[in-house]
C-alpha positions in Angstrom: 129.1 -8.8 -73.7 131.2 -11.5 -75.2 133.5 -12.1 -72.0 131.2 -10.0 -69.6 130.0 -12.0 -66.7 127.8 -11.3 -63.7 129.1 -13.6 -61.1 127.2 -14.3 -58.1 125.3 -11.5 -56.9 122.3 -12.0 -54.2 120.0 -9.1 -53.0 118.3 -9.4 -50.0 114.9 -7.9 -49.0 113.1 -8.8 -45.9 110.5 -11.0 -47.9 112.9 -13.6 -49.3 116.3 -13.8 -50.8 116.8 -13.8 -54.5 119.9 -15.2 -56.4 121.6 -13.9 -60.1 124.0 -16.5 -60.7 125.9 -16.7 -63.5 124.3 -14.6 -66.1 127.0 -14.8 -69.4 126.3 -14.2 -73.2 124.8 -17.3 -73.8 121.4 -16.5 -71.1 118.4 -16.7 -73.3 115.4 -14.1 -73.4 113.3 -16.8 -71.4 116.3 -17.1 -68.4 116.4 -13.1 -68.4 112.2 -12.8 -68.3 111.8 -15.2 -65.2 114.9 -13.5 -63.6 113.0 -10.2 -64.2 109.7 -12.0 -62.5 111.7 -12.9 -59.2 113.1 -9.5 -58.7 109.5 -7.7 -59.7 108.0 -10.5 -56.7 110.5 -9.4 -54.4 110.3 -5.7 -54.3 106.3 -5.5 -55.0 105.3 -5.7 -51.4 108.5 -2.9 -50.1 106.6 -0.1 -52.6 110.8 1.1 -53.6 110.6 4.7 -54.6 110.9 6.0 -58.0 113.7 7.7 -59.4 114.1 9.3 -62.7 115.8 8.0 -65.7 116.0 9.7 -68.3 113.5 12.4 -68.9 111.3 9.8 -66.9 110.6 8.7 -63.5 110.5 5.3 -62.9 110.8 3.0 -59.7 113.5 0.3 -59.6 111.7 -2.4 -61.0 110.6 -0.7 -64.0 114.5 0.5 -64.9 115.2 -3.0 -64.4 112.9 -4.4 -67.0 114.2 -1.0 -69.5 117.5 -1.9 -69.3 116.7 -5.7 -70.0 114.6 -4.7 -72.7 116.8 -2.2 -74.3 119.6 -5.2 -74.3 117.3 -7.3 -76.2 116.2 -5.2 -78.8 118.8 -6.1 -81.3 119.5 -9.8 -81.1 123.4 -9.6 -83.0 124.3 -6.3 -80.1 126.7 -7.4 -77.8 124.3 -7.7 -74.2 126.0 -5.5 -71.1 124.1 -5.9 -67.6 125.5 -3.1 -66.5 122.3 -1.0 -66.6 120.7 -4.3 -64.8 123.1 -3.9 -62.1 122.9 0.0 -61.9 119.3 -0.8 -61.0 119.5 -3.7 -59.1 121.9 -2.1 -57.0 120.2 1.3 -56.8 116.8 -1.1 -55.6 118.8 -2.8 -53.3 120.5 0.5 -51.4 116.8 1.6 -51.5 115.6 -0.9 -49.6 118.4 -1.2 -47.3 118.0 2.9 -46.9 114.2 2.2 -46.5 114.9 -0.8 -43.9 117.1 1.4 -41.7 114.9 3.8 -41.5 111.8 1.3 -40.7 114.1 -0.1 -37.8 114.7 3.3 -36.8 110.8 4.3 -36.3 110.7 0.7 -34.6 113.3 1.1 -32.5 111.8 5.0 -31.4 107.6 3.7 -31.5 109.3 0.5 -28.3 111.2 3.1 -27.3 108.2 5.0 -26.4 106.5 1.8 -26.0 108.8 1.3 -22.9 108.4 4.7 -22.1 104.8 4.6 -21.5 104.8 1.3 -20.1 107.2 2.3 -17.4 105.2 5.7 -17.1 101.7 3.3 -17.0 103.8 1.3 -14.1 105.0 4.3 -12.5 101.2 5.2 -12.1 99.7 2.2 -11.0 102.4 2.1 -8.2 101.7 5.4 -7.3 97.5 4.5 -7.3 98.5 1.4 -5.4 100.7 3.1 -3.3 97.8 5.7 -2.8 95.4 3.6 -1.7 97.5 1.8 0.7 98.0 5.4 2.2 94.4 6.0 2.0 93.1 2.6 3.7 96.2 3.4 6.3 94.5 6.8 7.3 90.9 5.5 7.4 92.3 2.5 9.1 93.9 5.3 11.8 90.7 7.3 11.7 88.4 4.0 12.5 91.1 3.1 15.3 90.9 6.9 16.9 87.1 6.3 16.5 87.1 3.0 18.4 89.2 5.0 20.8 86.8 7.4 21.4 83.9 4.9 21.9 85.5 2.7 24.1 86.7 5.9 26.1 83.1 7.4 26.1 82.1 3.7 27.4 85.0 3.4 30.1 83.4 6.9 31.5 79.7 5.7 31.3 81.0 2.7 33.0 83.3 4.8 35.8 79.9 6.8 36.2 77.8 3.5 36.4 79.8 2.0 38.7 79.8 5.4 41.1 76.0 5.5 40.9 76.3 1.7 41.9 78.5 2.6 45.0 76.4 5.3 45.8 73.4 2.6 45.9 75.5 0.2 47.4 76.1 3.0 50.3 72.5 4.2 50.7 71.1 0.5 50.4 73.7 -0.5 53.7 72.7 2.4 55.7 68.9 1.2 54.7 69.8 -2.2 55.9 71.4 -1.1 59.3 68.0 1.0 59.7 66.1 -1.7 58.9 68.2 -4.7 60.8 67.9 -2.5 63.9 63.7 -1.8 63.1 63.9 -6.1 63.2 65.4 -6.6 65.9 62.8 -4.8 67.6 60.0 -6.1 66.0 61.4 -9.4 66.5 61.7 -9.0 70.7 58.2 -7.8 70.7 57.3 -10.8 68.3 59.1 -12.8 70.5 57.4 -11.7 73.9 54.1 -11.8 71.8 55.2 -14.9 70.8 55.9 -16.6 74.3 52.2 -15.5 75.2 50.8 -17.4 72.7 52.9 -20.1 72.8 51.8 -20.7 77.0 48.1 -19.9 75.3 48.7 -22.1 72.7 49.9 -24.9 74.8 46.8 -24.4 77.3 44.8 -24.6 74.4 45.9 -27.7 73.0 46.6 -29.9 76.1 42.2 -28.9 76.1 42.1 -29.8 72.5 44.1 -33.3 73.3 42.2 -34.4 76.5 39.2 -33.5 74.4 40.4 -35.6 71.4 41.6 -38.7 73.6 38.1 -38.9 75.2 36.0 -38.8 71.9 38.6 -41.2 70.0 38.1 -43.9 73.2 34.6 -43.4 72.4 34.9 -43.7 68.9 37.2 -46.7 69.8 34.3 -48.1 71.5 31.8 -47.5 69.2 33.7 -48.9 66.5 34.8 -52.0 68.5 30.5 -52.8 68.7 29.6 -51.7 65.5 32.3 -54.3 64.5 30.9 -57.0 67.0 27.5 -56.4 65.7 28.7 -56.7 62.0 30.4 -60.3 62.8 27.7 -61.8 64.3 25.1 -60.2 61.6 27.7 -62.2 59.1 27.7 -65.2 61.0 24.0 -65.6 61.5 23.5 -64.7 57.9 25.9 -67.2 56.9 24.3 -69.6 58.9 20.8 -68.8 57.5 22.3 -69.5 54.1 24.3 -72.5 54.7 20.8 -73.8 56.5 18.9 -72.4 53.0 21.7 -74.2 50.9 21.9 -77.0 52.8 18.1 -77.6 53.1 17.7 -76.9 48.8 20.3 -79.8 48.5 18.6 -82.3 50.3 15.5 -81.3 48.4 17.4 -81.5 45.2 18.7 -85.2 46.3 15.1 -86.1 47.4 14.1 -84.4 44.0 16.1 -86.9 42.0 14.8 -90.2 43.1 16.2 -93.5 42.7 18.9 -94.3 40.5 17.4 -96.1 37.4 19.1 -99.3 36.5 21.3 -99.2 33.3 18.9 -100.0 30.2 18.7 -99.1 26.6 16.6 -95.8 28.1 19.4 -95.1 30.3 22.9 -93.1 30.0 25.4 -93.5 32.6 27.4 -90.4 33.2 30.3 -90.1 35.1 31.7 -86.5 36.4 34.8 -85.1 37.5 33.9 -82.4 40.1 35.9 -79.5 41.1 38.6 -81.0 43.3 39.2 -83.4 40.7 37.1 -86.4 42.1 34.9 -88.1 40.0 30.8 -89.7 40.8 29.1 -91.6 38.1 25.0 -92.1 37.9 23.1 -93.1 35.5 20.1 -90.9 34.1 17.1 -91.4 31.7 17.6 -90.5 28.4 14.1 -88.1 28.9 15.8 -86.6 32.2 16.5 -82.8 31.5 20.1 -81.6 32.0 19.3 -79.7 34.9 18.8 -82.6 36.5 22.6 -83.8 36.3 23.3 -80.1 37.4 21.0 -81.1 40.7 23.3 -84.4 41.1 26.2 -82.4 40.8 25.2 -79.9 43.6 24.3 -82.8 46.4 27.6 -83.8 46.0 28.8 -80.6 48.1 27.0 -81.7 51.2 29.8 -84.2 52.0 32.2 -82.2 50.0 31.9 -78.5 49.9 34.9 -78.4 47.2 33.3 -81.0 45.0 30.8 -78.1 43.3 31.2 -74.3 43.3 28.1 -72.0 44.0 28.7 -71.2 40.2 30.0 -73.0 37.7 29.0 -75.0 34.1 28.9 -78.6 32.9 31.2 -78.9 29.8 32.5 -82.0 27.9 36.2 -82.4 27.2 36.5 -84.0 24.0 35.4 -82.2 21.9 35.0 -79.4 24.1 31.4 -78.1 24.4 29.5 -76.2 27.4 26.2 -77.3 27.8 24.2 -74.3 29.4 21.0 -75.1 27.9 19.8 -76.6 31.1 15.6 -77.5 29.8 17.2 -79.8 26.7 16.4 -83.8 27.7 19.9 -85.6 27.6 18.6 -87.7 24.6 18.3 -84.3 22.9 22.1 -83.2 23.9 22.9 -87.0 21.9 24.5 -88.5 25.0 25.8 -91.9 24.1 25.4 -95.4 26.4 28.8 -93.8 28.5 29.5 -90.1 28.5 32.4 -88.2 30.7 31.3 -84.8 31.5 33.3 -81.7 33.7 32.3 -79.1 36.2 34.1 -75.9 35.6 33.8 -73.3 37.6 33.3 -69.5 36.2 
């Protein structure tokens, strides 16, 4: 193939697209091998069918690398691809036959698709649509139920409320009976009633004559008893005001004269109850009941001056003397010492 060219021819598969450009006498075995390869690559994955050839039977890419082969055999031979273009154009109707039918069976395996979806869809409404039947009639059955409940209960009610008029009836015509049955017990009571009361009443204007007289009594008895009480208290207050008055002036006879001030004396001054004060002076070998003694005299002018009860205590510091046998030397009164009656 001196002036032979193969211009420009592309086949096209749906794994990728391969391109024979330009393939003129001067393509080398090397450009025709790897222009073998690509085609092989292309077709492997389709599986193209065999045809025969010859006495043979060989699939497209196999008469494709025959024909290459048989043009390379002798080197000086003049190289025709028309046997490479037989094949590559029977391999390419092939595919394209083998394509059509593939989009066929597609196009009839959605068509079905389709079909069953649309059937599947056709079902579901018709379960849905089912169901909303089915919850409509128990929904009608639970509303002719309720009907018959609430009719049975509107009856026991109408029968209820019959009994209860029939009670109501009986209980008035009771009532009458028995309002007319009071009334009569109730003009006998009140005859019986009036009896009593004039018995009553003559019995308790006796009980209250009876009652006046023993409460003037009791008045009177009461008004003596009281008399006799008062003058008990008064001579016995008497007796003790003579006994308290009489241990006082034994108490101030008791005491003596007051010593005069000397290093064996302590003068002590005291602030009584009502806040007056007396001062003495004391031998240190006196006993502290002795100043208690001084402190008692002192009510015979003065009742307020010192309580019936009450304790000698010294202000600063604070301290209560109740030991009444200690000496005051023993107590360690100083030359001057200010002492308080308080009263418990």
């Amino acid at each position: 193939f001196d002036d032979l060219t193969l211009q420009s021819y592309t086949y096209t598969s749906p794994v990728r697209r391969v391109s024979v450009n330009s393939i003129d006498t001067r393509t080398s075995h090397d450009e025709v091998t790897l222009m073998q390869k690509a085609i092989e690559e292309s077709l492997r994955d389709q599986g193209p069918p065999r045809r025969e050839y010859g006495s043979q039977i060989l699939s497209a890419p196999e008469r494709i690398s025959q024909a290459i082969d048989a043009s390379l055999i002798d080197t000086q031979a003049p190289y025709t691809p028309d046997r490479l273009a037989e094949a590559i154009t029977e391999s390419i109707v092939d595919q394209q036959e083998r394509k059509e039918k593939d989009e066929e069976e597609l196009e009839r395996e959605i068509a079905q698709a389709i079909e069953l979806s649309k059937q599947q869809e056709r079902k579901e409404k018709d379960e849905e649509e089912l169901e909303r039947e089915i919850a409509q009639a128990k929904s009608i059955v639970d509303q002719q139920e309720r009907k018959e409940k609430d009719e049975e209960e509107l009856e026991r009610e109408i029968a209820q409320a019959k009994s209860i008029v029939d009670q109501q009836e009986r209980k008035e015509k009771d009532e009458e009976e028995l309002e007319r049955e009071i009334a009569q017990a109730i003009e006998l009571s009140k005859q019986e009633h009036e009896r009593e009361k004039r018995e009553q009443l003559r019995l308790e204007q006796e009980e209250a004559f009876k009652l006046s007289l023993f409460k003037d009594r009791q008045k009177q008895r009461e008004k003596e008893q009281q008399e006799l009480e008062q003058d008990q208290r008064e001579e016995l207050e008497e007796t003790n005001e003579a006994i308290k008055l009489s241990l006082q002036f034994e108490k101030c006879l008791s005491l003596g004269d007051e010593p005069k001030p000397s290093e064996s004396t302590v003068n002590i001054t005291i602030r009584l109850a009502d806040g007056s004060r007396v001062s003495r002076n004391f031998y240190r070998t006196q006993q502290l009941q002795t100043v208690k003694d001084f402190i008692e005299t002192q009510a015979i002018d003065n009742p307020d001056a010192a309580p019936d009860s009450f304790v000698i205590v010294s202000d600063f510091p604070r301290v209560e003397y109740t030991d009444l046998e200690s000496t005051i030397d023993q107590l360690g009164f100083k030359k001057r010492v200010l002492l308080s009656v308080h009263t418990l």
